[in-house]
SEMARMAR-190511 format. One record per residue: residue number from 1; z, x, y of N, C-alpha, C in turn; residue in one letter. Coordinates in nm, 3 decimals, padded with zeros to 5 digits, always signed. Atoms other than C-alpha are relative to their C-alpha. Example, Ala and Ser with C-alpha at 12.3 -4.5 7.8 and 13.67 -1.06 7.14 Angstrom:
// residues 2
{1 {+00.000 +00.089 -00.119} {+00.780 +01.230 -00.450} {+00.000 +00.090 +00.120} "A"}
{2 {-00.006 -00.082 -00.119} {+00.714 +01.367 -00.106} {+00.073 -00.077 +00.109} "S"}
END
This chain:
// residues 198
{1 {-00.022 -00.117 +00.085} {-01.765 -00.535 +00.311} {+00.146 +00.003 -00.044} "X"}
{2 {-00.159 -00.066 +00.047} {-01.450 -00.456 +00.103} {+00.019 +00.066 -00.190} "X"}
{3 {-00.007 -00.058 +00.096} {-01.312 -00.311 -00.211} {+00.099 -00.131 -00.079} "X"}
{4 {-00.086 +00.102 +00.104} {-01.152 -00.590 -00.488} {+00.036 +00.055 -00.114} "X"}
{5 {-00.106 -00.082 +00.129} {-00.932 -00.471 -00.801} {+00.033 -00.173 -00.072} "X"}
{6 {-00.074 +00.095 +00.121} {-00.919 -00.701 -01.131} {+00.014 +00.019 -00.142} "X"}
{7 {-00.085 -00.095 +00.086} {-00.712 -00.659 -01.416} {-00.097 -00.133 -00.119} "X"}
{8 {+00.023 +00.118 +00.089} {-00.854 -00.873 -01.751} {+00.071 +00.081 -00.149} "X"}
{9 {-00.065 -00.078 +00.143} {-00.668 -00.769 -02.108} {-00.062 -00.101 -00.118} "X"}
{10 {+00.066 +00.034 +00.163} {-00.859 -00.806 -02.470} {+00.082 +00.012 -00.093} "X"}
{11 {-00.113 +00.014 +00.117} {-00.653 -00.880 -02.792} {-00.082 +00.025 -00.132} "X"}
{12 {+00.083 +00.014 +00.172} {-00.787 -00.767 -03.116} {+00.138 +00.036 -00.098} "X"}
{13 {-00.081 +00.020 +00.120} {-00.591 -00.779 -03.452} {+00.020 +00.197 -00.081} "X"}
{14 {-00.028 -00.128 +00.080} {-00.527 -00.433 -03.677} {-00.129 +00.018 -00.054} "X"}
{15 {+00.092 -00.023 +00.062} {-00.888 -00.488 -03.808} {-00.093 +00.016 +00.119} "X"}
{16 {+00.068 -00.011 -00.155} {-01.026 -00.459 -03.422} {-00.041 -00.104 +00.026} "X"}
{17 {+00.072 +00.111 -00.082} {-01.147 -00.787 -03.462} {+00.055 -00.103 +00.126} "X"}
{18 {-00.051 +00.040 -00.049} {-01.141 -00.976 -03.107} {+00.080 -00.121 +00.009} "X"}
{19 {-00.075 +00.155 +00.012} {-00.855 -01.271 -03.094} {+00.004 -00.079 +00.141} "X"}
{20 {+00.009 +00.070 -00.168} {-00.840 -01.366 -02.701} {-00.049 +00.102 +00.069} "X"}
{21 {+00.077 -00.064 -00.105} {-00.990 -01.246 -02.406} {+00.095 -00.077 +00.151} "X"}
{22 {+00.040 +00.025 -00.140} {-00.849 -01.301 -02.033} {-00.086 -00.021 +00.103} "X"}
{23 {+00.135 +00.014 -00.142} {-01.042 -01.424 -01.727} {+00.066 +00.103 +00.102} "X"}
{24 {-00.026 -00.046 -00.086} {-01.070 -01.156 -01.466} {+00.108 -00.057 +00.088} "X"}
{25 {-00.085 +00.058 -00.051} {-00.758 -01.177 -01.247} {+00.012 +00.107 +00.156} "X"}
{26 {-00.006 -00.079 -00.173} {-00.734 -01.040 -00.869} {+00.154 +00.081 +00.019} "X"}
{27 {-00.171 -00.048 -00.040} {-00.460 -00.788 -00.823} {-00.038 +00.048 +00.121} "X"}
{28 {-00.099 -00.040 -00.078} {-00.291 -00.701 -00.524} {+00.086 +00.082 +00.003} "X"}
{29 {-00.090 -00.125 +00.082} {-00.132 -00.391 -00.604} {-00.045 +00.132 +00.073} "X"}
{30 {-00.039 -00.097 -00.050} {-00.232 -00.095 -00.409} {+00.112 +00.045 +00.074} "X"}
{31 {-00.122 -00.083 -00.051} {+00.056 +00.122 -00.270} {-00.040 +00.115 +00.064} "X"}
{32 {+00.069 -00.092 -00.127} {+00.064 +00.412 -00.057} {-00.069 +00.127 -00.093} "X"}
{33 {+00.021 -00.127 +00.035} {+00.016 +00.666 -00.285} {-00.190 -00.028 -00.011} "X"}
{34 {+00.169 +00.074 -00.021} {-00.371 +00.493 -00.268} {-00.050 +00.033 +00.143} "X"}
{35 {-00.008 -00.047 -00.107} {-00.340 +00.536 +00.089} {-00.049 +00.111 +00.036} "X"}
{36 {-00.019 -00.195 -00.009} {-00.250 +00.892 +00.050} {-00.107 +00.076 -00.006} "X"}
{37 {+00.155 -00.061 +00.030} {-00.554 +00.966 -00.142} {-00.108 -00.023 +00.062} "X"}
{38 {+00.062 +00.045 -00.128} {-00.762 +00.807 +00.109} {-00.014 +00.064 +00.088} "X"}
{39 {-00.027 -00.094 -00.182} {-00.608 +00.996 +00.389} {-00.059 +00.156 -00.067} "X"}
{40 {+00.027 -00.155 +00.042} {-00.656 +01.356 +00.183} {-00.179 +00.017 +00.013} "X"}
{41 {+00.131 -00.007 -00.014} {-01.017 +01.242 +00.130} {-00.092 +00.060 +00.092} "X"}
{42 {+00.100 -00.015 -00.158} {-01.112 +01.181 +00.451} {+00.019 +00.044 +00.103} "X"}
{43 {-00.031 -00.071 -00.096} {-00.945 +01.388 +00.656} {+00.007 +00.168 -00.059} "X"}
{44 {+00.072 -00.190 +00.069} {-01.026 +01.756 +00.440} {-00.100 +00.007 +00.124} "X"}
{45 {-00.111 -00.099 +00.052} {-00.981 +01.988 +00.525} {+00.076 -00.010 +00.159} "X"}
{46 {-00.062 -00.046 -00.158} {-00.870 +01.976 +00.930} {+00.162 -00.097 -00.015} "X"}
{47 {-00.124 +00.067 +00.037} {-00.606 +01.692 +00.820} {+00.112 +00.013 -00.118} "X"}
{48 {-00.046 +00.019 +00.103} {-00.491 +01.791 +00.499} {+00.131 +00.039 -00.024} "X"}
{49 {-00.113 -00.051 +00.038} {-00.131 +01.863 +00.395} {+00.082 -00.024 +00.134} "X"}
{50 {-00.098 +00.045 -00.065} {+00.069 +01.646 +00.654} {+00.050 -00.095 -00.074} "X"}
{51 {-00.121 +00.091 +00.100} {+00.206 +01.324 +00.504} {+00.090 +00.064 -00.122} "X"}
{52 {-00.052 +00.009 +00.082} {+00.453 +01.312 +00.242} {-00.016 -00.067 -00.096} "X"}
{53 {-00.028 +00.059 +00.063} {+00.526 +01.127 -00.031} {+00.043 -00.031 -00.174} "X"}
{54 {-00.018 -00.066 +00.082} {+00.687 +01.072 -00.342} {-00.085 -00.031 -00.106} "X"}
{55 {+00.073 +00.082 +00.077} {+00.535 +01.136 -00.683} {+00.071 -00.053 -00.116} "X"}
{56 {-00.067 +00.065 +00.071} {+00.589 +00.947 -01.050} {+00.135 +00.051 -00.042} "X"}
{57 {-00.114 -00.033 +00.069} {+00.892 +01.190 -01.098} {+00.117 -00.021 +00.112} "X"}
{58 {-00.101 +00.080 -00.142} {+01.061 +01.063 -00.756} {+00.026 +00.164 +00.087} "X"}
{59 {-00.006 -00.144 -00.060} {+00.984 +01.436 -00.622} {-00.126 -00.008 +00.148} "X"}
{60 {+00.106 -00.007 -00.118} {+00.865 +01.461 -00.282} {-00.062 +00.123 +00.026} "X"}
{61 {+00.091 -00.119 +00.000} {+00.532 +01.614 -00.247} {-00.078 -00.016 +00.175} "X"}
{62 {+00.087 +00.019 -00.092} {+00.245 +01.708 +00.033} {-00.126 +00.001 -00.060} "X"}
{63 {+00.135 -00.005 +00.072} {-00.058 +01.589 -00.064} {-00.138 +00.072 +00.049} "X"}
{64 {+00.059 -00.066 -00.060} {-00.341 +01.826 +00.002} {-00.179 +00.009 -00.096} "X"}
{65 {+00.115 -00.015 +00.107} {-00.720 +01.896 -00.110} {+00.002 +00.105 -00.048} "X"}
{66 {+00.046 -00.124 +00.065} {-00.805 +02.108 -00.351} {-00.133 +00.059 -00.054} "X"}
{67 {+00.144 -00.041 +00.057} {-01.143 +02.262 -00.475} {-00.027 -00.005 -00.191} "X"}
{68 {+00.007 -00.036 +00.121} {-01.016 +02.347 -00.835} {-00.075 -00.134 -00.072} "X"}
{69 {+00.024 +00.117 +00.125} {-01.163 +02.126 -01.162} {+00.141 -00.079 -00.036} "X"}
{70 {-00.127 +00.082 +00.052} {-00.771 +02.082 -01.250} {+00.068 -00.083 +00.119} "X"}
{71 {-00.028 +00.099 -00.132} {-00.703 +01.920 -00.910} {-00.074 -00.095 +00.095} "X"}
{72 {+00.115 +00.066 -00.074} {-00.948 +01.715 -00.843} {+00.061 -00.178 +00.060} "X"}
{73 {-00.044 +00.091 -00.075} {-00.805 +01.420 -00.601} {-00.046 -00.151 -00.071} "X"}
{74 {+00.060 +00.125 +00.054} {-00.817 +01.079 -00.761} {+00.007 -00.007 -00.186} "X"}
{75 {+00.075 +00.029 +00.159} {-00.866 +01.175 -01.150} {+00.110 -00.046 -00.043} "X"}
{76 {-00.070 +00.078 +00.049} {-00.739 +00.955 -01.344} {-00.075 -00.037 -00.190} "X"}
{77 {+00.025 -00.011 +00.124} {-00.894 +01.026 -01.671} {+00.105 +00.078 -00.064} "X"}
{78 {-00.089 +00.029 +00.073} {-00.629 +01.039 -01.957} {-00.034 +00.030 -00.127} "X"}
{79 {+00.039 -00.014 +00.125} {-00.691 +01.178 -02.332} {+00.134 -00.103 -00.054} "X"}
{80 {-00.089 +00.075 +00.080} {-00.492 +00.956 -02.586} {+00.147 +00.024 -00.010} "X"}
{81 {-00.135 +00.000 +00.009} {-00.126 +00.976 -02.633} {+00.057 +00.086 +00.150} "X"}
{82 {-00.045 -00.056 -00.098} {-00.105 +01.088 -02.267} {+00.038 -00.109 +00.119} "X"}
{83 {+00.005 +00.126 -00.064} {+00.098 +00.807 -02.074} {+00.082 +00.101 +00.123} "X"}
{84 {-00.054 -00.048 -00.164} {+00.151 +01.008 -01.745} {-00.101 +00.012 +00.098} "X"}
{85 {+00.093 -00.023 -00.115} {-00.171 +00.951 -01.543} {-00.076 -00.093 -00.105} "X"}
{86 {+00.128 +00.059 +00.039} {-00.463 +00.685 -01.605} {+00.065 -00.153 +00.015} "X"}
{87 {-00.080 +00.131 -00.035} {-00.345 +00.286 -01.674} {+00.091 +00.057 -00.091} "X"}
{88 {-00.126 -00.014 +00.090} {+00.020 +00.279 -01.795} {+00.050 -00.131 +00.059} "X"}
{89 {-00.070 +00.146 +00.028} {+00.240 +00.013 -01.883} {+00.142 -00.041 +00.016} "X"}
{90 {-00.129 +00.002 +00.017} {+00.599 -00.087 -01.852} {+00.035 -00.141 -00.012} "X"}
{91 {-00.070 +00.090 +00.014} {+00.860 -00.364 -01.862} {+00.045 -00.060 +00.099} "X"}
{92 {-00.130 -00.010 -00.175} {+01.047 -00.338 -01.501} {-00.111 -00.194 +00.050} "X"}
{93 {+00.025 +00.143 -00.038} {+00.996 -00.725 -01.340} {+00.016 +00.068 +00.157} "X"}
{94 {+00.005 -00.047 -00.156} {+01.100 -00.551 -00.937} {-00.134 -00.071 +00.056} "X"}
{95 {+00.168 +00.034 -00.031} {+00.800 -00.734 -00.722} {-00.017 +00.193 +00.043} "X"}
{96 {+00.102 -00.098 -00.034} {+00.531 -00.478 -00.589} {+00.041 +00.036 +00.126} "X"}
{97 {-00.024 -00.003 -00.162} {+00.634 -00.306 -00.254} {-00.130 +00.143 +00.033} "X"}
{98 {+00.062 -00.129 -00.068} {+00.418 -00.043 -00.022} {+00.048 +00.122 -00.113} "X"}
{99 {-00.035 -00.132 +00.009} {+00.641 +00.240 -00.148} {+00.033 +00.016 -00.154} "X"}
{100 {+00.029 +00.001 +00.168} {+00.607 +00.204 -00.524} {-00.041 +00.112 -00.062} "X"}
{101 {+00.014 -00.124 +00.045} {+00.604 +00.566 -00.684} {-00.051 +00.003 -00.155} "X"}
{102 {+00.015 +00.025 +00.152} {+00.605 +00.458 -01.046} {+00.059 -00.144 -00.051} "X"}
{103 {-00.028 +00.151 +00.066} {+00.640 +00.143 -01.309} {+00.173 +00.005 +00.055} "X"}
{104 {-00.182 +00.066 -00.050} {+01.018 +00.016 -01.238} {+00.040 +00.067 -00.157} "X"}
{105 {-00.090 -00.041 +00.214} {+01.064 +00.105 -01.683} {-00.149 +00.027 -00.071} "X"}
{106 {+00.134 -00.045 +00.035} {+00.756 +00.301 -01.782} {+00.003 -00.027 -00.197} "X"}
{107 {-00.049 +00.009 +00.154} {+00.717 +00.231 -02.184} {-00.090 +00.120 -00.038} "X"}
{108 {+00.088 -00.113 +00.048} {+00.631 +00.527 -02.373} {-00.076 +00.008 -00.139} "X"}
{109 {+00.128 +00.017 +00.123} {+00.366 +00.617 -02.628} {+00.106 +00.045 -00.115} "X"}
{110 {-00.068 -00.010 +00.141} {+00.507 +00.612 -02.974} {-00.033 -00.086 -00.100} "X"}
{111 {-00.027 +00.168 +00.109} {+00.550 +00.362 -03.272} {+00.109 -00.010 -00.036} "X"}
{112 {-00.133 +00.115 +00.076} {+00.904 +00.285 -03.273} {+00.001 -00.109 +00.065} "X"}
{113 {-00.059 +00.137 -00.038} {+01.097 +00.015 -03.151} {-00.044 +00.009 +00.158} "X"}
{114 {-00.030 +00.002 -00.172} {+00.993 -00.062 -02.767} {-00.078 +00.089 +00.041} "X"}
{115 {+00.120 -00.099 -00.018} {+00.679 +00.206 -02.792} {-00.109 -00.042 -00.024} "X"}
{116 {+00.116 +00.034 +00.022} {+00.339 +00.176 -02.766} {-00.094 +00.090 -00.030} "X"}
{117 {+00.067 -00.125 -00.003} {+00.048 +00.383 -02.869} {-00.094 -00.014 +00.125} "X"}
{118 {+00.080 +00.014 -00.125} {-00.169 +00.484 -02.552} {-00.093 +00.016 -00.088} "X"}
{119 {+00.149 -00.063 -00.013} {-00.562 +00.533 -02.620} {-00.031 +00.102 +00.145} "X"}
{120 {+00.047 -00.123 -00.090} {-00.749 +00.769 -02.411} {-00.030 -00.124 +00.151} "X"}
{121 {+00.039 +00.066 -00.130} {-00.883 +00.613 -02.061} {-00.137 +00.009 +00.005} "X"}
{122 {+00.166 -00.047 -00.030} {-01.277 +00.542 -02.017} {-00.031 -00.081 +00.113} "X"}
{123 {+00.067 +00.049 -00.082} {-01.495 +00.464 -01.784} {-00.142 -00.074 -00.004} "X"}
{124 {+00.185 +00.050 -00.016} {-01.837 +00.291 -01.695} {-00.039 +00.097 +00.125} "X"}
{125 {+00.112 -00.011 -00.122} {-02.095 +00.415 -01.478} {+00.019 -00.079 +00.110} "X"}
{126 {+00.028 +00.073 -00.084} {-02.124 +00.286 -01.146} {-00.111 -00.111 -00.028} "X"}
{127 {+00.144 +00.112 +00.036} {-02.360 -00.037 -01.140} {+00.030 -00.083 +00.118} "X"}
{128 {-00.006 +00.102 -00.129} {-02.467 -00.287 -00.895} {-00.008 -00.129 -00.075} "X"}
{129 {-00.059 +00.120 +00.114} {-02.413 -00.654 -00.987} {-00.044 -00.115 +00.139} "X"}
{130 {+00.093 +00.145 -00.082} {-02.630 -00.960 -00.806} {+00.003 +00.056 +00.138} "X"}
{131 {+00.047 -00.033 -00.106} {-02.762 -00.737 -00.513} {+00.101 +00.013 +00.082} "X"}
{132 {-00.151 -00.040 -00.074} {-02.445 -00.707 -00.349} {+00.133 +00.052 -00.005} "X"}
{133 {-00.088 -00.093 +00.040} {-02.198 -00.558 -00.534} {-00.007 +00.144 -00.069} "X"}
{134 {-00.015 -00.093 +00.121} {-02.138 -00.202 -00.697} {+00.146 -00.013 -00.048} "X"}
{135 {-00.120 +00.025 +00.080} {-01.879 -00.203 -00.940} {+00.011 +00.143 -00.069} "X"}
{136 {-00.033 -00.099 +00.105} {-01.693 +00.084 -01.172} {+00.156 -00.086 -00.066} "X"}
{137 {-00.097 +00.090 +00.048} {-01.466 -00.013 -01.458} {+00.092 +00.091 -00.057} "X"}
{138 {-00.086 -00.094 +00.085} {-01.181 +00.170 -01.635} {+00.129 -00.058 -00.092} "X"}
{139 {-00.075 +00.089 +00.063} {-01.030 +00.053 -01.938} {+00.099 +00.075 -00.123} "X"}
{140 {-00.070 -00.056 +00.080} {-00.713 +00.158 -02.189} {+00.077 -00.090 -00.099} "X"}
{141 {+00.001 +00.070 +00.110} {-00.613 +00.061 -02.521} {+00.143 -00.002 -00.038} "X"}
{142 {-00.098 -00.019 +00.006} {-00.254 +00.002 -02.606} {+00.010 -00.064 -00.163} "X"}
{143 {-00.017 +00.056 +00.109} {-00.173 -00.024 -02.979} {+00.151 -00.036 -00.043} "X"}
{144 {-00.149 -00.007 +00.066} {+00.174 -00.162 -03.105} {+00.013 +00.007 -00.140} "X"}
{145 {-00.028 +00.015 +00.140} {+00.280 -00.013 -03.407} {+00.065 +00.017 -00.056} "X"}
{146 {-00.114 +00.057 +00.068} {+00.594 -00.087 -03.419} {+00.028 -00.109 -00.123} "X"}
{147 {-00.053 +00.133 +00.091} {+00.800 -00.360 -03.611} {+00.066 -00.114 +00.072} "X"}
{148 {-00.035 +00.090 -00.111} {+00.836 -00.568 -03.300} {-00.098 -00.046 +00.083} "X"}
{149 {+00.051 -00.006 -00.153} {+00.648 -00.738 -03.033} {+00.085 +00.050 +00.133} "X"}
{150 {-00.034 -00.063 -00.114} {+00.629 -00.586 -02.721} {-00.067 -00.087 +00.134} "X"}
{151 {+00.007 +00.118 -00.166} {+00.637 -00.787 -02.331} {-00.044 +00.072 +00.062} "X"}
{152 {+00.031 -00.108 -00.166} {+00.459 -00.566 -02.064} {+00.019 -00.112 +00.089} "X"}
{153 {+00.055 +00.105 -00.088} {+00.481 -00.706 -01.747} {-00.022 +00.092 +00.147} "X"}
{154 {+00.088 -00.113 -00.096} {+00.349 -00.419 -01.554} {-00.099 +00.114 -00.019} "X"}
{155 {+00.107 -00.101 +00.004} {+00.084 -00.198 -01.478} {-00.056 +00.062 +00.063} "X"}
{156 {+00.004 -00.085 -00.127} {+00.005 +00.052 -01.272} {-00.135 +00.103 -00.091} "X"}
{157 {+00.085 -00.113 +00.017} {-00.230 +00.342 -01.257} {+00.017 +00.121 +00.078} "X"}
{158 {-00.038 -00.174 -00.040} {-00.148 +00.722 -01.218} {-00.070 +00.064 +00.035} "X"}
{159 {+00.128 -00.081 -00.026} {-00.369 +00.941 -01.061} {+00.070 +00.178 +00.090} "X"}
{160 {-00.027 -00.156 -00.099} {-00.379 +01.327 -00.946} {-00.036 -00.004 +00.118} "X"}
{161 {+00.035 -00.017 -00.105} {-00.356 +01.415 -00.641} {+00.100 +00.106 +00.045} "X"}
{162 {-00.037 -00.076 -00.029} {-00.316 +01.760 -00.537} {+00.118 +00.035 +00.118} "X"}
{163 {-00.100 -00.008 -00.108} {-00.039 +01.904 -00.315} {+00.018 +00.162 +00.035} "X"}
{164 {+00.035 -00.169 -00.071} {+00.033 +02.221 -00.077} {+00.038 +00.111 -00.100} "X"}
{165 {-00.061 -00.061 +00.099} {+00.181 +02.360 -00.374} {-00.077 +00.114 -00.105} "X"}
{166 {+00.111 -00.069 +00.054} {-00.119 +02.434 -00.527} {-00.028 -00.093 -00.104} "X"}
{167 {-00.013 +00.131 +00.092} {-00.071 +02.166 -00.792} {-00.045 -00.146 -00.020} "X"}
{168 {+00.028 +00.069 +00.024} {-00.205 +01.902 -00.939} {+00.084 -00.148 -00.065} "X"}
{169 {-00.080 +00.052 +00.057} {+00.046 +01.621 -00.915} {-00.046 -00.147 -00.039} "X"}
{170 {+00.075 +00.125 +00.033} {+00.062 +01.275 -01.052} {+00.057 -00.127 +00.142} "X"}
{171 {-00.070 +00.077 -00.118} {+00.094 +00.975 -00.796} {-00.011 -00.153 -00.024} "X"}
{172 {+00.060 +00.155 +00.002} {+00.089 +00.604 -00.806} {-00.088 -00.023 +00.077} "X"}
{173 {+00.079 +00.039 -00.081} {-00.174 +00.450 -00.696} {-00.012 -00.160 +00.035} "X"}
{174 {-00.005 +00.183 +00.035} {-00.151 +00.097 -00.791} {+00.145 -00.061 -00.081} "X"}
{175 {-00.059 +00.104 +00.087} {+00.103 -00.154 -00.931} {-00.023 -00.125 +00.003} "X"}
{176 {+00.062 +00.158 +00.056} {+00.061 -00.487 -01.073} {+00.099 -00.021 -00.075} "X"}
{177 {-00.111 +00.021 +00.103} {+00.314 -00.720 -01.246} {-00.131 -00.108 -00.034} "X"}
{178 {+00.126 +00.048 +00.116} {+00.085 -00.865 -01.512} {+00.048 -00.014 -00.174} "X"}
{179 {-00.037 +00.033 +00.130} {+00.275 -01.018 -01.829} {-00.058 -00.060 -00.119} "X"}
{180 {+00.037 +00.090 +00.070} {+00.153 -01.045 -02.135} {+00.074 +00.087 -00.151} "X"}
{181 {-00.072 -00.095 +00.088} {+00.293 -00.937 -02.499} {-00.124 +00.005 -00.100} "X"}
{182 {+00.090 -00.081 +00.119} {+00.137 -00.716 -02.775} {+00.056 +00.001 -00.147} "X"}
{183 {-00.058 +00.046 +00.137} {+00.239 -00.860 -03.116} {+00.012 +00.159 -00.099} "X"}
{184 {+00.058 -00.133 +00.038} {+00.289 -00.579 -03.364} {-00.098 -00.036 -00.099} "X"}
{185 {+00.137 -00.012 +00.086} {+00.025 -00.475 -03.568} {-00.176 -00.013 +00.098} "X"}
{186 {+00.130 +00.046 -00.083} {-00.209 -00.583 -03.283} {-00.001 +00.144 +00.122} "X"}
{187 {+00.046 -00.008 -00.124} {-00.364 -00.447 -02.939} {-00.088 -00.037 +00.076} "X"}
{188 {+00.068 +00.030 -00.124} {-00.480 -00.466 -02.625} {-00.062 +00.071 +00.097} "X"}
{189 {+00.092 -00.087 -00.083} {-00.728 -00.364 -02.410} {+00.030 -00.017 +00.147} "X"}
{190 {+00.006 +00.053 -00.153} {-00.642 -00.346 -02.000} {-00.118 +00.019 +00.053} "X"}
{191 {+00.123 -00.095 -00.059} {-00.982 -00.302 -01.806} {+00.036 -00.054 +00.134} "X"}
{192 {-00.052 +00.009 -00.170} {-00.933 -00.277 -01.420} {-00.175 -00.001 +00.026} "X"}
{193 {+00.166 +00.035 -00.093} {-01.290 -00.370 -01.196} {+00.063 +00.009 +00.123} "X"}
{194 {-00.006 +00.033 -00.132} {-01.303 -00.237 -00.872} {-00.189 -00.012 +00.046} "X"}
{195 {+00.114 +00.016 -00.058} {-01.564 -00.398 -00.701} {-00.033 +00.001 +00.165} "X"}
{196 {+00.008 -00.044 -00.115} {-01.707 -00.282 -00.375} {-00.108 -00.075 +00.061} "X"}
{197 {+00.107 +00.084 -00.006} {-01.910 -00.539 -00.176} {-00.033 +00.032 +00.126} "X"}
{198 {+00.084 -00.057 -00.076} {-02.194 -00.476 +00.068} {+00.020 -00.119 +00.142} "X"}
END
């Protein structure tokens, strides 16, 4: 039994049509704030609101459960031009450590120089996959539409996770250094697969 995380990125042109495709790639990238959410999970409500830790704004929180719709532990759904929770992207090269809060140089949504446009964040359905796996996928669209290519070579994923505060903060959950560049006029698709095997 275990849980596997892989990153694959799609390239289509300004007319959507696709130009390359990646082969699934195995990241290695959880951090604590993955942990965290873990621990809040499964220890509600008799455990909840001991650890620490910080979140993407380098503010130390207590992470705690909450009941509300706006705090719901884990979400990581993202409407479009919103690059503070879901997959996000940056530049920063730093390797990957445990205590990884946020990208090392987060790039932000825009179209100038050194900006990207976010898409929204979707999902699949759960599914099972040759009798032994279930899988869920979650994938985001990064358009450059600048007058430059742009280098990511990171990627992480933001997620809420409530705190004693009452609040619904954001936390890392993952990083990944994962280089590839986004010509302008073009984009790219990240889709993350975690697959959970029996």
């Amino acid at each position: 039994m275990g849980c596997k995380m892989y990153i694959a990125i799609t390239e289509r042109d300004k007319n959507g049509k696709v130009i390359s495709r990646t082969r699934p790639r195995r990241m290695n990238s959880y951090v604590l704030g993955w942990a965290a959410a873990m621990w809040v999970l499964l220890s509600t409500p008799i455990q909840a609101g001991i650890a620490t830790l910080l979140d993407t704004s380098g503010t130390s929180k207590t992470p705690t459960y909450q009941t509300s719709a706006t705090d719901t532990t884990l979400g990581c759904a993202a409407a479009a031009a919103d690059a503070t929770r879901g997959i996000v992207v940056g530049t920063g090269t730093n390797a990957v450590t445990p205590s990884d809060n946020k990208l090392q140089t987060a790039i932000a949504h825009g179209s100038g120089a050194g900006q990207l446009s976010y898409g929204s964040v979707s999902f699949t359905s759960p599914t099972t996959v040759g009798g032994t796996k279930s899988r869920i996928t979650m994938s985001r669209t990064f358009t450059n539409n600048s007058a430059g290519n742009i280098t990511v070579n990171e990627v992480a994923i933001y997620a809420f996770i409530a705190d004693t505060g009452g609040y619904a903060d954001k936390f890392c959950i993952t990083r990944d250094l994962n280089t590839f560049t986004i010509n302008a006029g073009t984009s790219k698709t990240v889709t993350i697969t975690l697959d959970f095997t029996a």
